[in-house]
OpenMM code with the backbone's topology and positions (N, CA, C; nanometers):
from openmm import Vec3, app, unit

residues = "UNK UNK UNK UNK UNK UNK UNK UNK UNK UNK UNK UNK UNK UNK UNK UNK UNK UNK UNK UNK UNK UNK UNK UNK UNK UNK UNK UNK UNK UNK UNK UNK UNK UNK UNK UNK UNK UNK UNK UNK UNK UNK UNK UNK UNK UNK UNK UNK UNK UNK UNK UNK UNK UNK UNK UNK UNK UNK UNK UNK UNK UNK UNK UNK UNK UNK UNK UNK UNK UNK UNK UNK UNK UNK UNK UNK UNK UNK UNK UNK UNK UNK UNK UNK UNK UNK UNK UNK UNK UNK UNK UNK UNK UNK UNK UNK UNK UNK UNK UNK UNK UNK UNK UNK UNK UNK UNK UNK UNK UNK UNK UNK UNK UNK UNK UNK UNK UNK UNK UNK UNK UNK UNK UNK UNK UNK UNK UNK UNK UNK UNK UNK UNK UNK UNK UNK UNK UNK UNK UNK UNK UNK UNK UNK UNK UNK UNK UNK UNK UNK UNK UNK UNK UNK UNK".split()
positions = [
    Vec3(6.5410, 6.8394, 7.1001),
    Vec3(6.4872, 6.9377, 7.1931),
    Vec3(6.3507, 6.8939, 7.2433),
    Vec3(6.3374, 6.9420, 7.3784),
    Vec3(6.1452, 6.8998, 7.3770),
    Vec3(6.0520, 7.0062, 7.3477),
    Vec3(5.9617, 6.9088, 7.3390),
    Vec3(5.8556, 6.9873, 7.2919),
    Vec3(5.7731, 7.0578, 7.4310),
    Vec3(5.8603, 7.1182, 7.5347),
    Vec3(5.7348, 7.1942, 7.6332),
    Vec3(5.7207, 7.3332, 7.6067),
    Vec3(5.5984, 7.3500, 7.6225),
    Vec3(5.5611, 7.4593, 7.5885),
    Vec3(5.6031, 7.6158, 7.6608),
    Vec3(5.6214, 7.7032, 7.6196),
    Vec3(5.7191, 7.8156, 7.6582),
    Vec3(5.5857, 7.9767, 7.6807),
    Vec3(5.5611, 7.9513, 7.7706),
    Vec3(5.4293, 8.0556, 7.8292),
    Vec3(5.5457, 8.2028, 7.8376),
    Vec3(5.4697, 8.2825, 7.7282),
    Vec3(5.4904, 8.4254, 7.7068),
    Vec3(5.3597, 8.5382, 7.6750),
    Vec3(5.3871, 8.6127, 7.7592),
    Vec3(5.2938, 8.7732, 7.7478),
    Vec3(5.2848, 8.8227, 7.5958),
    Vec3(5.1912, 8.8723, 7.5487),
    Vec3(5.1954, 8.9134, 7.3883),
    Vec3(5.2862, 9.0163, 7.3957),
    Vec3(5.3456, 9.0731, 7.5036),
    Vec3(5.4579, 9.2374, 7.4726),
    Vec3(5.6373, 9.0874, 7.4576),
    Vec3(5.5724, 9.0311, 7.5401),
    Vec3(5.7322, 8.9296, 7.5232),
    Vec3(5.7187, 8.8942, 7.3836),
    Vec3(5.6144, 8.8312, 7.3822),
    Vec3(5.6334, 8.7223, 7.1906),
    Vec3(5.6829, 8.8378, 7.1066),
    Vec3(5.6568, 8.9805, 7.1163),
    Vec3(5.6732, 9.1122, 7.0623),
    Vec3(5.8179, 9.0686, 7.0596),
    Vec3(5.8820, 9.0943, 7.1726),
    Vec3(6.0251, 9.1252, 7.1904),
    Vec3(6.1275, 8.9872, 7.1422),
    Vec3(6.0144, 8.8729, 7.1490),
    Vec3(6.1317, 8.7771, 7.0657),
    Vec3(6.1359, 8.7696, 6.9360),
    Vec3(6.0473, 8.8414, 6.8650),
    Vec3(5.9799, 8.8302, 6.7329),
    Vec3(6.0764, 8.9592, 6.6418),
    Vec3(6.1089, 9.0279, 6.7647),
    Vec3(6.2138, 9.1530, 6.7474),
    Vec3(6.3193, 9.1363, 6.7538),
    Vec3(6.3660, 9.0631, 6.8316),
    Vec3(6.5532, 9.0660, 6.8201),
    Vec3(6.5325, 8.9065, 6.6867),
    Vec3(6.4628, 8.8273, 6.6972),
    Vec3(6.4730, 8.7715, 6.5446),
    Vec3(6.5112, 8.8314, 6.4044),
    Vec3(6.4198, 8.9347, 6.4059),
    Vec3(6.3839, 8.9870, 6.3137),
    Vec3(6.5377, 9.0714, 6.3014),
    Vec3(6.5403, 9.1131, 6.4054),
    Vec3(6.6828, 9.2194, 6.3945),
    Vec3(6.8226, 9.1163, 6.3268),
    Vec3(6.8384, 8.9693, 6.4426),
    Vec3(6.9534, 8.9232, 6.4245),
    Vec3(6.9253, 8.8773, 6.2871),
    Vec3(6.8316, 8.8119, 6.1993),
    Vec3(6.8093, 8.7944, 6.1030),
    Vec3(6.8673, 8.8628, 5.9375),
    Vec3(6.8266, 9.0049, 6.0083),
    Vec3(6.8739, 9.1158, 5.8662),
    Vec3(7.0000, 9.2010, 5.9108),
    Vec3(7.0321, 9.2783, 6.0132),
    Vec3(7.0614, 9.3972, 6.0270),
    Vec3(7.1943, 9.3219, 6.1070),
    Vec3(7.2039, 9.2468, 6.1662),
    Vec3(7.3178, 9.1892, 6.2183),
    Vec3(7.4141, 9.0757, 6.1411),
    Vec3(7.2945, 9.0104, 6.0923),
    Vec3(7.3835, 8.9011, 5.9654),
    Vec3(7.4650, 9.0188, 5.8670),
    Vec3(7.3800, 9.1032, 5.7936),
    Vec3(7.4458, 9.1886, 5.7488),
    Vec3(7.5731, 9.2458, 5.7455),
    Vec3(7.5718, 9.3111, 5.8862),
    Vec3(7.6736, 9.3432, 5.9552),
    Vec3(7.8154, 9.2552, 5.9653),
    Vec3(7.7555, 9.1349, 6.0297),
    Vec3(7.8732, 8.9958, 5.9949),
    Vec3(7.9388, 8.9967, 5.9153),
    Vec3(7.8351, 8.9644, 5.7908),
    Vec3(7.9065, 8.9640, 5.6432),
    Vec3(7.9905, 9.0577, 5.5680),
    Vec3(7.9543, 9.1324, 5.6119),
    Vec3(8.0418, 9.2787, 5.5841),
    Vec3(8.1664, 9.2673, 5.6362),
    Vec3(8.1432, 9.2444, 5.7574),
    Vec3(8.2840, 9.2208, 5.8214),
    Vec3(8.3966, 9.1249, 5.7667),
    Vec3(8.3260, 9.0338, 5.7862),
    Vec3(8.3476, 8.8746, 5.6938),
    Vec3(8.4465, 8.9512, 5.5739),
    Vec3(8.3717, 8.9761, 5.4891),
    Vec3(8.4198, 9.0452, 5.3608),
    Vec3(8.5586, 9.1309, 5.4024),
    Vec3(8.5483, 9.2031, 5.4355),
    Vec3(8.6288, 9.3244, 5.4434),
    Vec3(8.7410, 9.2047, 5.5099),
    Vec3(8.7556, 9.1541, 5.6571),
    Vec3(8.8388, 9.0695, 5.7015),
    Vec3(8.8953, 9.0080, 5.6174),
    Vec3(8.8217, 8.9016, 5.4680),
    Vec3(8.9012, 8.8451, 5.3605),
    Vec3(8.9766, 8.9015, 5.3074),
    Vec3(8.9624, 9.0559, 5.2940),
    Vec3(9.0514, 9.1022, 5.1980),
    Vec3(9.1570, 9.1577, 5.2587),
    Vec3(9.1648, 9.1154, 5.3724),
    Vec3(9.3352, 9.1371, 5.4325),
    Vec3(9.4547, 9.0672, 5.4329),
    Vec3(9.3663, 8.9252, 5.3604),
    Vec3(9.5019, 8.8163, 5.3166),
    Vec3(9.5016, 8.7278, 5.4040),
    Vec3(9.5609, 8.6620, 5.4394),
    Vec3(9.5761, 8.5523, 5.5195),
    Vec3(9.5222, 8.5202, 5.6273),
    Vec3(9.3997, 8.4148, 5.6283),
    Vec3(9.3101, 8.4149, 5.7077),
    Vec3(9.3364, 8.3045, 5.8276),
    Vec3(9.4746, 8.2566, 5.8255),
    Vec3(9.4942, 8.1701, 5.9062),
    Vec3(9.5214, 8.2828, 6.0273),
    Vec3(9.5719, 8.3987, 5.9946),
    Vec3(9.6146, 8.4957, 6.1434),
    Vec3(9.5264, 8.6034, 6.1275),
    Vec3(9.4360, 8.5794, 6.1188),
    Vec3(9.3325, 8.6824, 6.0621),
    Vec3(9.2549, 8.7391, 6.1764),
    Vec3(9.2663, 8.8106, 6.2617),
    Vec3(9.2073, 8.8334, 6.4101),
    Vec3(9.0567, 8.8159, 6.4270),
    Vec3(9.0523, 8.9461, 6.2862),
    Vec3(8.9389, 8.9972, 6.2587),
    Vec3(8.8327, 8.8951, 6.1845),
    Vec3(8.8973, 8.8759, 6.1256),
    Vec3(8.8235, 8.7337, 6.0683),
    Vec3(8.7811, 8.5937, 6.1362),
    Vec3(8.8671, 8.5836, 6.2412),
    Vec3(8.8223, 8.5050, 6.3317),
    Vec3(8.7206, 8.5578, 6.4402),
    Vec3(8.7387, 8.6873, 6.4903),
    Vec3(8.6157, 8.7392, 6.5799),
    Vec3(8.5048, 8.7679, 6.4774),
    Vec3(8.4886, 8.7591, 6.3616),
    Vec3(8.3671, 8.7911, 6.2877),
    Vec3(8.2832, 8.6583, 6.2397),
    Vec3(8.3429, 8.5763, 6.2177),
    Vec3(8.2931, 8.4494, 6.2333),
    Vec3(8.2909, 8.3166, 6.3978),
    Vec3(8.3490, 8.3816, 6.4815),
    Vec3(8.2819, 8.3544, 6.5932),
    Vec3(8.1595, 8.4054, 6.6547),
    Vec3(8.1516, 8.5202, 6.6024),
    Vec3(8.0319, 8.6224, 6.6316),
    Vec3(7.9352, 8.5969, 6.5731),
    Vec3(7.9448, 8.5495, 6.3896),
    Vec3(7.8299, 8.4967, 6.3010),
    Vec3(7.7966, 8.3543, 6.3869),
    Vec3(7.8695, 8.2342, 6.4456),
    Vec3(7.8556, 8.1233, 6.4812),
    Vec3(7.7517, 8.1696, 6.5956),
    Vec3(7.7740, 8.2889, 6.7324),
    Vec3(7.6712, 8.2854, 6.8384),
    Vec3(7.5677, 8.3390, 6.7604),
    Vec3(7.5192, 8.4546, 6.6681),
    Vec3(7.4165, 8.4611, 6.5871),
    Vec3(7.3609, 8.3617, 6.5392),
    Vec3(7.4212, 8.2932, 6.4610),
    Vec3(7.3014, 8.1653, 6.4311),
    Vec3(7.2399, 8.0603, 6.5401),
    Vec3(7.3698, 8.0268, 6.6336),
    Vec3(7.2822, 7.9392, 6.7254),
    Vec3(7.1752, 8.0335, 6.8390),
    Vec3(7.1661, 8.1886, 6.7878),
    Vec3(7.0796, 8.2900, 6.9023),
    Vec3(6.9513, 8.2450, 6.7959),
    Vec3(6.9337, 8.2596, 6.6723),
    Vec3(6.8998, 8.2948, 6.5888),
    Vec3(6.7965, 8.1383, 6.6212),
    Vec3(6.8370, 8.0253, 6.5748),
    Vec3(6.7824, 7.9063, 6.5994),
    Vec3(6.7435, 7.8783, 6.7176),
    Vec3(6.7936, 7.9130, 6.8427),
    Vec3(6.7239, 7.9147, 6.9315),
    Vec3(6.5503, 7.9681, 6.9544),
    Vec3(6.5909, 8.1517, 6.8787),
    Vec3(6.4492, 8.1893, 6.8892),
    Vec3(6.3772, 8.0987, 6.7953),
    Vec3(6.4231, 8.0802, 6.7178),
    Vec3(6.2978, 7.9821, 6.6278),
    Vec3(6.2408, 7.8919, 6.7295),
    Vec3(6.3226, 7.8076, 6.7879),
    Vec3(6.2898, 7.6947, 6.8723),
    Vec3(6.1754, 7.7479, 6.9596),
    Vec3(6.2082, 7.8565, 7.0015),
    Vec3(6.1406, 7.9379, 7.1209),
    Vec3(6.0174, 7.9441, 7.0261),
    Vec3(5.9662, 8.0241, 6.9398),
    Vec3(5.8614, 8.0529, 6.8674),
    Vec3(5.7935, 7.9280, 6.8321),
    Vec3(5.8545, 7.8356, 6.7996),
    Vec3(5.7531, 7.7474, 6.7654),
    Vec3(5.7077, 7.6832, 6.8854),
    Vec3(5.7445, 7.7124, 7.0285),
    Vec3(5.6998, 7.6313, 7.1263),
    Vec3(5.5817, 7.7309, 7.2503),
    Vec3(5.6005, 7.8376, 7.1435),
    Vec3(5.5600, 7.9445, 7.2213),
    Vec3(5.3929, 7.9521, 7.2547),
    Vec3(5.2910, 7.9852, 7.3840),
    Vec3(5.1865, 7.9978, 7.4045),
    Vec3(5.1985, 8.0908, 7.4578),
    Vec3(5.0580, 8.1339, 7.3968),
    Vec3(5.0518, 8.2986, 7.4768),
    Vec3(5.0051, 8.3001, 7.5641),
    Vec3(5.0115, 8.3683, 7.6705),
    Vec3(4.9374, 8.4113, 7.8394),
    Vec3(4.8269, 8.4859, 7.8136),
    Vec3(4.7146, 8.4805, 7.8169),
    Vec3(4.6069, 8.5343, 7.8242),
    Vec3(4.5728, 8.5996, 7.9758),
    Vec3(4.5526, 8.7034, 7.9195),
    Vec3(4.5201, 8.7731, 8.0764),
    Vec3(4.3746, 8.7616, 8.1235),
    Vec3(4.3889, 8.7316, 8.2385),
    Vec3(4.2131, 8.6215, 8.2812),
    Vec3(4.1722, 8.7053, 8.3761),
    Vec3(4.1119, 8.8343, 8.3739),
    Vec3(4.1242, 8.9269, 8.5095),
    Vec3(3.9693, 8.8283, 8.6126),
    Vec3(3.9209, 8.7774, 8.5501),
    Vec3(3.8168, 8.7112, 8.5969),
    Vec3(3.8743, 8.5807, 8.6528),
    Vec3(3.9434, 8.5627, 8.6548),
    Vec3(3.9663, 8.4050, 8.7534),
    Vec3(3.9790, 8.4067, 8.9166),
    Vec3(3.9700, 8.3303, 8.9412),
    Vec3(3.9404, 8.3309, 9.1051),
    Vec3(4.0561, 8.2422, 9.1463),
    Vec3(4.1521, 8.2109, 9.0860),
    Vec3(4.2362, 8.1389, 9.0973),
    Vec3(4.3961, 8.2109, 9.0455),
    Vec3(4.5067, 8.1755, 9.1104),
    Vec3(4.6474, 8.2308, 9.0327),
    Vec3(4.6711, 8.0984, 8.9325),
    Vec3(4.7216, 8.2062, 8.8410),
    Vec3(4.6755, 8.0805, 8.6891),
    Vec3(4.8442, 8.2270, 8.6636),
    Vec3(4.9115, 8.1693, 8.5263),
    Vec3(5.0086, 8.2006, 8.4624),
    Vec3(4.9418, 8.3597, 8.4036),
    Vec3(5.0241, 8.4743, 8.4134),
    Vec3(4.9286, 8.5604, 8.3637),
    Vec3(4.8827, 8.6591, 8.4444),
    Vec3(4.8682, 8.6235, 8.5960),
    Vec3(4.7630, 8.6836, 8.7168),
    Vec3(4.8794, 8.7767, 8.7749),
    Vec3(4.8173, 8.9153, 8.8153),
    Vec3(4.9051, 8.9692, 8.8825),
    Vec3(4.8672, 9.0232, 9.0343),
    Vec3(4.9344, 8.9332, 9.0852),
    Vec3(4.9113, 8.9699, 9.2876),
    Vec3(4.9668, 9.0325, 9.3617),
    Vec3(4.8953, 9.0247, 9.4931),
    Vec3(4.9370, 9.1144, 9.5770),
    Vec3(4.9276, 9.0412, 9.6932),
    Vec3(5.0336, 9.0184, 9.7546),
    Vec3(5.0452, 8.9133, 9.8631),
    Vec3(5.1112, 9.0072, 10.0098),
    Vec3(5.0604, 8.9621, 10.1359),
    Vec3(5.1220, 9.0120, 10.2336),
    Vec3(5.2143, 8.9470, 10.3353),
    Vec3(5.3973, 8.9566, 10.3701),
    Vec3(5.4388, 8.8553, 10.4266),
    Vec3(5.3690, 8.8447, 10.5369),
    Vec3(5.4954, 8.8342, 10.6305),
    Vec3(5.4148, 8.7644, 10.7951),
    Vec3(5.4468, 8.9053, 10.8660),
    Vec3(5.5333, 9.0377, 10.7791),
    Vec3(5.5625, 9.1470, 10.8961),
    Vec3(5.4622, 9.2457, 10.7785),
    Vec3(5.3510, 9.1955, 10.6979),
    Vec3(5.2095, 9.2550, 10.6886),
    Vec3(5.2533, 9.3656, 10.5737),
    Vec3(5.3486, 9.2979, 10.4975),
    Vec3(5.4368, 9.4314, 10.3907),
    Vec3(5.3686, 9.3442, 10.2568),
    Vec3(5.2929, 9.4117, 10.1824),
    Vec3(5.2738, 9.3814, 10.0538),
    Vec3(5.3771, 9.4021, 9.9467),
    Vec3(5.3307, 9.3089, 9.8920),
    Vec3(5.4546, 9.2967, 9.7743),
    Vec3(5.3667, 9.2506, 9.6271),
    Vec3(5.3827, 9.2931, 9.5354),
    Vec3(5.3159, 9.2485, 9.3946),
    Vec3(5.3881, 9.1980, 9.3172),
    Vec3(5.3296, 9.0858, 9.2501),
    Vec3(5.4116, 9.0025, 9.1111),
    Vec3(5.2974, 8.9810, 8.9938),
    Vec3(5.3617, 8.9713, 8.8955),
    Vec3(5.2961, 8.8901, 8.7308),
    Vec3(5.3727, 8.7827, 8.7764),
    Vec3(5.2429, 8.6793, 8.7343),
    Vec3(5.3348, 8.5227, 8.7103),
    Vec3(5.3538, 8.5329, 8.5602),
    Vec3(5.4872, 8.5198, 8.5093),
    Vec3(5.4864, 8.4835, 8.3887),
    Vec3(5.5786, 8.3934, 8.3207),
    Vec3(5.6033, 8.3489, 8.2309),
    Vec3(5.6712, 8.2118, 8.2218),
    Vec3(5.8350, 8.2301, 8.2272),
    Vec3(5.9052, 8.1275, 8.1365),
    Vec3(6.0175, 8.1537, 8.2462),
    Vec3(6.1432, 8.2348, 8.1659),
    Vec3(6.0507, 8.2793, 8.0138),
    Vec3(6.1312, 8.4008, 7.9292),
    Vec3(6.1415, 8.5005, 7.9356),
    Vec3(6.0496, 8.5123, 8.0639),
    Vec3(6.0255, 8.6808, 8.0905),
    Vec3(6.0763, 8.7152, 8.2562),
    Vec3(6.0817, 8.5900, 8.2689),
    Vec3(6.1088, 8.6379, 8.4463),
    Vec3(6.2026, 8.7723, 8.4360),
    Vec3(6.1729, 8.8036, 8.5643),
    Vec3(6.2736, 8.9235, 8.5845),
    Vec3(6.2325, 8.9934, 8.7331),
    Vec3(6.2643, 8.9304, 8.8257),
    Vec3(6.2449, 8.9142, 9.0067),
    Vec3(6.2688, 9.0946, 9.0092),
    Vec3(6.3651, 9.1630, 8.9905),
    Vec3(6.3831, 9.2932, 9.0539),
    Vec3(6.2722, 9.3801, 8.9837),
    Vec3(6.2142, 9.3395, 8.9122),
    Vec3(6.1139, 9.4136, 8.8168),
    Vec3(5.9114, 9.3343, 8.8607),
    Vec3(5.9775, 9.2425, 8.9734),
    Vec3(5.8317, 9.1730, 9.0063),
    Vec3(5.7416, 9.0662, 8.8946),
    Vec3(5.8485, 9.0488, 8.8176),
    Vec3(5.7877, 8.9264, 8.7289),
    Vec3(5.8587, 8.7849, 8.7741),
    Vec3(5.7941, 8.7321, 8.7911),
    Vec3(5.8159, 8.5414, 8.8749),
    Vec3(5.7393, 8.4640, 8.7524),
    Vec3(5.8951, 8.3981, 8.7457),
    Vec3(5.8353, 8.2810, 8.6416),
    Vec3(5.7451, 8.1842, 8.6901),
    Vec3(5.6273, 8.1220, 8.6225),
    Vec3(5.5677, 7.9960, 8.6942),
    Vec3(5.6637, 7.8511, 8.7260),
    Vec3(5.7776, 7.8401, 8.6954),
    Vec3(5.8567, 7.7452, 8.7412),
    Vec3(5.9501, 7.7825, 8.8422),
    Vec3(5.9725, 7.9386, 8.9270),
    Vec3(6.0340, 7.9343, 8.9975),
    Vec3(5.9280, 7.9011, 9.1478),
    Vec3(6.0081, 7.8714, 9.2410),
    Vec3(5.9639, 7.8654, 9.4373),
    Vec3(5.8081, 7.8940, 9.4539),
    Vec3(5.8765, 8.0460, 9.4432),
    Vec3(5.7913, 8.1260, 9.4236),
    Vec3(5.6508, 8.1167, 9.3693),
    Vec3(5.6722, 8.1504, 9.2454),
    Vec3(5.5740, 8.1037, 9.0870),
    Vec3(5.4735, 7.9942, 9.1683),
    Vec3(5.5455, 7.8868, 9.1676),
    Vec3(5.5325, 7.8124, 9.2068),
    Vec3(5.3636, 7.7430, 9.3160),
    Vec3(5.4487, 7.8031, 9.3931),
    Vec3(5.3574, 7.8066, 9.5294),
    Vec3(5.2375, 7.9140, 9.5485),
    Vec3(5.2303, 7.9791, 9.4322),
    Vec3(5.1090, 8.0655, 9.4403),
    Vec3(5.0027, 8.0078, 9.3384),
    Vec3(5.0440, 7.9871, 9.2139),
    Vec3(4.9384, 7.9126, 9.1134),
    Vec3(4.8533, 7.7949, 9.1942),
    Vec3(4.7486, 7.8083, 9.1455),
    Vec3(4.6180, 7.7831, 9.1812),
    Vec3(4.5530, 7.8062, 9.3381),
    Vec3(4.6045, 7.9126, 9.3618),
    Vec3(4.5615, 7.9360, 9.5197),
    Vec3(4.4797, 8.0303, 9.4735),
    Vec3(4.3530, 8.0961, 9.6212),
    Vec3(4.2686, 8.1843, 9.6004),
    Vec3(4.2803, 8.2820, 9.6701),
    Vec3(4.2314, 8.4199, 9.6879),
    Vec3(4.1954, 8.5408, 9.7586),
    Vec3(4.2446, 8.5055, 9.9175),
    Vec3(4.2928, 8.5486, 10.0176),
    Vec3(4.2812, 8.5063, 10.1669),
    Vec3(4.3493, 8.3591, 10.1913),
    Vec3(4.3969, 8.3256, 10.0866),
    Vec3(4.4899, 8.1670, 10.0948),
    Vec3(4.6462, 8.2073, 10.1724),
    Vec3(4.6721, 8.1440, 10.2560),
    Vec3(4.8254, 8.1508, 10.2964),
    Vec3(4.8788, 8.0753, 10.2442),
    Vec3(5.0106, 8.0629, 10.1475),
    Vec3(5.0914, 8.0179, 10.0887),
    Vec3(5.2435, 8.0203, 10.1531),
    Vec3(5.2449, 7.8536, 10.1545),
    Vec3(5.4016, 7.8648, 10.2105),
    Vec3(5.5211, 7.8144, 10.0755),
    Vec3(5.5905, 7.9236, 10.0859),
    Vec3(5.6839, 7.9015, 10.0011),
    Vec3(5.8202, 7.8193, 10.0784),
    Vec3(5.8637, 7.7186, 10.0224),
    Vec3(6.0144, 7.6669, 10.0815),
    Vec3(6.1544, 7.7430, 9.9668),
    Vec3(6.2037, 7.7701, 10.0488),
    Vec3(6.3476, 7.8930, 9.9498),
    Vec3(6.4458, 7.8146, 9.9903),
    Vec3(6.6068, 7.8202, 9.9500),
    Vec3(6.6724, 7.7921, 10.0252),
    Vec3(6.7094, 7.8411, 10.1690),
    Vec3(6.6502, 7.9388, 10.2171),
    Vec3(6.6759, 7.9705, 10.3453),
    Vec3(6.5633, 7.9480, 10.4297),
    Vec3(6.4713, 7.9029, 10.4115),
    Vec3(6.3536, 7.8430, 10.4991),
    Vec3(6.2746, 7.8480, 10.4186),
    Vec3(6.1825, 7.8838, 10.5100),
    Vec3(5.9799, 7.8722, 10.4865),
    Vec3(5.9759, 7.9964, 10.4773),
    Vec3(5.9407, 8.1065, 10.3586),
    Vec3(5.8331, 8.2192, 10.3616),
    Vec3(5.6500, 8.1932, 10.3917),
    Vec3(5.6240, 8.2766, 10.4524),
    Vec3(5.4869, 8.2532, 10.4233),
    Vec3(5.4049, 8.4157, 10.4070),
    Vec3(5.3090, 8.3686, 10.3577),
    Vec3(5.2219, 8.5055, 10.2462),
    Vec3(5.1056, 8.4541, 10.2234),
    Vec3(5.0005, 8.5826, 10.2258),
    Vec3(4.8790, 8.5754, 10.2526),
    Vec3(4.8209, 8.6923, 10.0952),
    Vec3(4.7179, 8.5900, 10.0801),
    Vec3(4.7050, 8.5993, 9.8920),
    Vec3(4.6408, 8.7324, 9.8935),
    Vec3(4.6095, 8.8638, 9.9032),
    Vec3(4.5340, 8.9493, 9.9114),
    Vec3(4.4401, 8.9775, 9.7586),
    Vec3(4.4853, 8.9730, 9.6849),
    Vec3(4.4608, 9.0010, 9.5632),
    Vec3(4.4765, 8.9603, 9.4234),
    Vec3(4.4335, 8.8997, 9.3365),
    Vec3(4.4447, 8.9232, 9.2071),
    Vec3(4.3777, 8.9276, 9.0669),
    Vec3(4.4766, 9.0241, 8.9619),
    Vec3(4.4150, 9.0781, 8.9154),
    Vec3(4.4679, 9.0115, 8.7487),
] * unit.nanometer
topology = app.Topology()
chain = topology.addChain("A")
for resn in residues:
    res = topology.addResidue(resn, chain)
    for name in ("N", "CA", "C"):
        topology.addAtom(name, app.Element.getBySymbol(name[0]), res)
């Protein structure tokens, strides 16, 4: 795996630190139980149940190792309300070209979530705004052309 680093908000590291914690106890649990109970129906070569309970333990562990992976690669976003610059973290307020504001958090790319106004720093988007300033026009290339947006704000 590589080693790049995985930019998350302290409420995200929260939420991966949480379904860890969950798939860890309360779901392995659960598995095993199943597991169990499935053995004692006899013959595990036609065993339905026993086969969906250990396909289910198999995506748990590789969810499970993943977040590890994630955690150990993890940096936190510091919120910089003082920068004069869009840095990972910053949340703006940009105006297109028909003068309609629109606001985003840049945040990395575990948290994105576009209908909710969070833009990862590796998407188009993300992208084309980091390290710009106040009154900067930013042209974004999308697959359907050129956007362009005018930096009004950030905070």
């Amino acid at each position: 795996m590589t080693d790049k680093e995985i930019y998350v908000t302290p409420e995200g590291l929260e939420k991966l630190k949480s379904e860890l914690e969950y798939l860890k106890t309360t779901k392995r649990k659960d598995i095993a139980g199943r597991i169990a109970t499935a053995k004692e129906l006899g013959d595990l070569s036609e065993n339905a149940e026993y086969s969906e309970a250990k396909e289910e333990q198999s995506l748990v562990e590789s969810r499970v190792l993943e977040l590890e992976e994630t955690l150990r690669r993890v940096k936190m976003i510091e919120k910089n309300k003082s920068s004069k610059t869009v840095v990972i973290g910053s949340h703006i307020t940009v105006s297109d070209k028909a003068n309609k504001n629109h606001e985003f958090d840049i945040v990395g790319s575990n948290e994105a979530d576009p209908a909710n106004g969070k833009i990862s720093n590796e998407s188009p988007l993300g992208k084309a705004f980091l390290g710009h300033k106040v009154g900067d026009e930013v042209k974004v290339v999308v697959p359907k052309g050129t956007l362009l947006y005018t930096l009004k704000k950030i905070a």
